[in-house]
C-alpha positions as CSV (number, residue, x, y, z in Angstrom):
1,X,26.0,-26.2,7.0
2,X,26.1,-29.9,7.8
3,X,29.8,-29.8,6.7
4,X,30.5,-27.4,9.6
5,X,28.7,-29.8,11.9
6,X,25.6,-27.6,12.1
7,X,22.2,-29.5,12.4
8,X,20.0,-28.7,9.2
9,X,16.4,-29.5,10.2
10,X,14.7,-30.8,6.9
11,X,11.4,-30.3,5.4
12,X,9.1,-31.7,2.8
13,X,9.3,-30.0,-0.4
14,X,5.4,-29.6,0.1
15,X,5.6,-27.7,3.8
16,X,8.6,-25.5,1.4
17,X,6.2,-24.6,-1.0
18,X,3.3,-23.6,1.8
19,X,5.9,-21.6,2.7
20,X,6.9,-19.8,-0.3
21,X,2.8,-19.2,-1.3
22,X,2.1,-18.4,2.1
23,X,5.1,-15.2,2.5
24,X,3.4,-14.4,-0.8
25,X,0.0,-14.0,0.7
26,X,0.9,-12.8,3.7
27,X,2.4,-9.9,2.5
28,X,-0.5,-9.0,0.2
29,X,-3.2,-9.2,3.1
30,X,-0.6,-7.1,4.7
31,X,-0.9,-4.7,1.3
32,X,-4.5,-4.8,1.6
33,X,-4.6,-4.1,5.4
34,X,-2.6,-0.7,4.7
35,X,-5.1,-0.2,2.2
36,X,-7.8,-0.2,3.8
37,X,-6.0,1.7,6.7
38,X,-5.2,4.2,4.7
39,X,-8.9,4.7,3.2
40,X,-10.1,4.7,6.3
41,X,-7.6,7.2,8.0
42,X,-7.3,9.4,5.0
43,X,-3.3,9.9,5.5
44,X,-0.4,7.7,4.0
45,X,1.8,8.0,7.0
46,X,-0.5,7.1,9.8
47,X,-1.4,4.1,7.7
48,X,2.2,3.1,6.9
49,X,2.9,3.9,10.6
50,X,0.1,1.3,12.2
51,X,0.5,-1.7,9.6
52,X,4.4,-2.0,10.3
53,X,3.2,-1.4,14.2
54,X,0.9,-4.0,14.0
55,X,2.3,-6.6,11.4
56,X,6.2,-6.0,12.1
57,X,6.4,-4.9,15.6
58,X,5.3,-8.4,17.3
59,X,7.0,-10.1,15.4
60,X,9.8,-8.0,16.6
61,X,9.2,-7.9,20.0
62,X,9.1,-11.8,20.3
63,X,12.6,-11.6,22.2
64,X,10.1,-10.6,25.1
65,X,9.4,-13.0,27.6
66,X,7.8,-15.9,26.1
67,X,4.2,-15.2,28.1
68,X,4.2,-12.0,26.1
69,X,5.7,-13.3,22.8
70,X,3.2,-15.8,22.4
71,X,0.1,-13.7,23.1
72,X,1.9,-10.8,21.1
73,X,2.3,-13.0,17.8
74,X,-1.8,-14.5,18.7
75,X,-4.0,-11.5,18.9
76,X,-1.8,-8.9,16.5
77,X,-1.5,-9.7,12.5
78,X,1.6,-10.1,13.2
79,X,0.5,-14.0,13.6
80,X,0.0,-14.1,9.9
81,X,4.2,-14.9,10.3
82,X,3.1,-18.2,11.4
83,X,2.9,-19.2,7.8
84,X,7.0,-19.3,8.0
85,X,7.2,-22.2,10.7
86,X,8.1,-25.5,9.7
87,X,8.9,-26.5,13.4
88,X,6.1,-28.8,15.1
89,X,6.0,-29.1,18.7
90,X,5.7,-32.4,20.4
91,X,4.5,-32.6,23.6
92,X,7.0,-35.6,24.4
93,X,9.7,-33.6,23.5
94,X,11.4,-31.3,25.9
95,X,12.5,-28.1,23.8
96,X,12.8,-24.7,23.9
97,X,9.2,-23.4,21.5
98,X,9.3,-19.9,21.9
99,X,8.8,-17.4,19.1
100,X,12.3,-16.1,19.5
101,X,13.6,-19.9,18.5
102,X,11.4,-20.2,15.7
103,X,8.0,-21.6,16.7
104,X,4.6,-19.5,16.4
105,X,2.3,-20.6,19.2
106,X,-0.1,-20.8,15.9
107,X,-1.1,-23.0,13.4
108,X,0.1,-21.7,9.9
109,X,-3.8,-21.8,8.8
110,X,-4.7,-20.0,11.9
111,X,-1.9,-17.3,11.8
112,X,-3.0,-16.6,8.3
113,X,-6.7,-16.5,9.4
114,X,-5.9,-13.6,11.9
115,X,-4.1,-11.8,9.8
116,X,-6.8,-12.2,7.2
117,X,-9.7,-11.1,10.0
118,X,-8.0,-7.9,10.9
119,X,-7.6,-7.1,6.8
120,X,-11.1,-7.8,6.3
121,X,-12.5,-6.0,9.8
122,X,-10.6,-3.0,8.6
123,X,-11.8,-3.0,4.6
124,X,-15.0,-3.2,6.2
125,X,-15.2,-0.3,7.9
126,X,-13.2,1.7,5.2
127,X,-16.1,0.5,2.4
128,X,-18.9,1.6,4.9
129,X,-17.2,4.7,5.7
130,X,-16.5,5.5,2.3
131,X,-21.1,4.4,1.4
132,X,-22.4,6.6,4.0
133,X,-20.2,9.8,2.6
134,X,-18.0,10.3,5.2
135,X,-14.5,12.2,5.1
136,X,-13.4,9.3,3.3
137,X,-15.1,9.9,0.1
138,X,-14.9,13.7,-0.1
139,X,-11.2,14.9,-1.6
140,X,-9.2,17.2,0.2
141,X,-9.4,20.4,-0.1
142,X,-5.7,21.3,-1.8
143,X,-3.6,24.3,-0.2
144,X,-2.5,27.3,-1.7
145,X,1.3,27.6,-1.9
146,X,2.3,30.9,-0.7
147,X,4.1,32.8,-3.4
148,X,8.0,33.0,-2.8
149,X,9.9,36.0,-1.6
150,X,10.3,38.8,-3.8
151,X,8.0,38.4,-6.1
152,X,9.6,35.3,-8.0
153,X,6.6,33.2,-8.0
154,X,4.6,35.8,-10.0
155,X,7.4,36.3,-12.5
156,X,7.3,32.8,-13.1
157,X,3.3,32.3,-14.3
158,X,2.3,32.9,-17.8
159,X,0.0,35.7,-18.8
160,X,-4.0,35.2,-18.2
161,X,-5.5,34.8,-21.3
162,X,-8.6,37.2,-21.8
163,X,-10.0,35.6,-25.2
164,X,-9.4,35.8,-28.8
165,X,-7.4,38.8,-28.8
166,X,-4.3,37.1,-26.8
167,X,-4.5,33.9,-28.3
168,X,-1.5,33.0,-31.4
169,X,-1.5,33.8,-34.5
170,X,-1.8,30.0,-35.5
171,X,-4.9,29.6,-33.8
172,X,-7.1,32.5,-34.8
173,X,-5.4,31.4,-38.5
174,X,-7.4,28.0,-37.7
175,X,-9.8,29.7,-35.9
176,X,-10.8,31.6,-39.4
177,X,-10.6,29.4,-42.0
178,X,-12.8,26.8,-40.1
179,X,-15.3,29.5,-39.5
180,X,-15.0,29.9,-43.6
181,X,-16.7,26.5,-44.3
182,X,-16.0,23.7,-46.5
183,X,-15.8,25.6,-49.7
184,X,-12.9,28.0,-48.4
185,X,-9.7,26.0,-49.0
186,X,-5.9,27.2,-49.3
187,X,-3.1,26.0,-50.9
188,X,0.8,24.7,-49.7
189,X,1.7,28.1,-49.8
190,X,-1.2,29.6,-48.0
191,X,-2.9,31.1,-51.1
192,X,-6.5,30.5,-51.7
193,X,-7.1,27.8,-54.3
């Protein structure tokens, strides 16, 4: 990029590994916030739905005006995306730092710690939902599937057993020569020995 002219704004090889370590932990605080969403609201897609509304959204709504940007990406865990920035901003320095350019009105540590508050506000309510017995803990009762037209379903199911009588031929075999003991013993080609 610096061949084309374009200016390449360095960083430490230390602030590149924060950042590599801190994607990695952002997105499993994010894993355990959907988690614990989804214990606590019993349904996968509501769960789904309001972690990427409250971790992705912000961050994609920071092309709103920068007021809102900068509030957006402080009190949702979306600012857990501070953990990306390796932009500093100096207050002798006229620029442009605005989430939309790059810059979390965060620290890294303190993007992370939001992100890591709402995870653990939610877990906690999940774990105390799920210790007092509420819906939480108690499995879904499962629906019955309605049988298909004509009859096909029914076609489809094996034949109750009703005891002994139904059962194979090999297993009332087994059936009789364990209830014949040790002493009772056959042969290779079924003959008693």
């Amino acid at each position: 990029m610096r061949v084309n002219g374009l200016g390449v704004v360095s960083a430490p090889a230390l602030t590149g590994l924060r950042v590599v370590v801190g994607v990695a932990a952002l997105l499993a605080i994010a894993a355990v916030l959907a988690l614990a969403l989804g214990a606590l609201l019993r349904r996968t897609w509501a769960a789904v739905l309001v972690t990427l509304s409250a971790v992705v959204l912000p961050h994609l709504l920071a092309v709103l005006p920068d007021g809102t940007a900068r509030w957006l990406l402080r009190l949702t865990p979306a600012a857990g995306f501070a953990v990306t920035q390796t932009i500093q901003e100096y207050p002798q320095v006229v620029a442009h730092y605005a989430p939309s350019a790059g810059y979390y009105p965060l620290a890294w540590w303190a993007g992370a710690a939001v992100l890591c508050g709402y995870a653990t506000v939610v877990l906690a309510l999940a774990g105390s939902r799920l210790r007092r017995g509420g819906p939480a803990s108690q499995p879904r009762p499962r629906r019955r599937q309605r049988p298909a037209a004509g009859g096909a379903a029914a076609s489809r199911r094996p034949p109750p057993c009703r005891g002994p009588a139904d059962a194979p031929q090999a297993h009332n075999h087994a059936l009789h020569a364990h209830n014949q003991g040790p002493s009772h013993r056959t042969g290779e080609e079924g003959r008693d020995v």
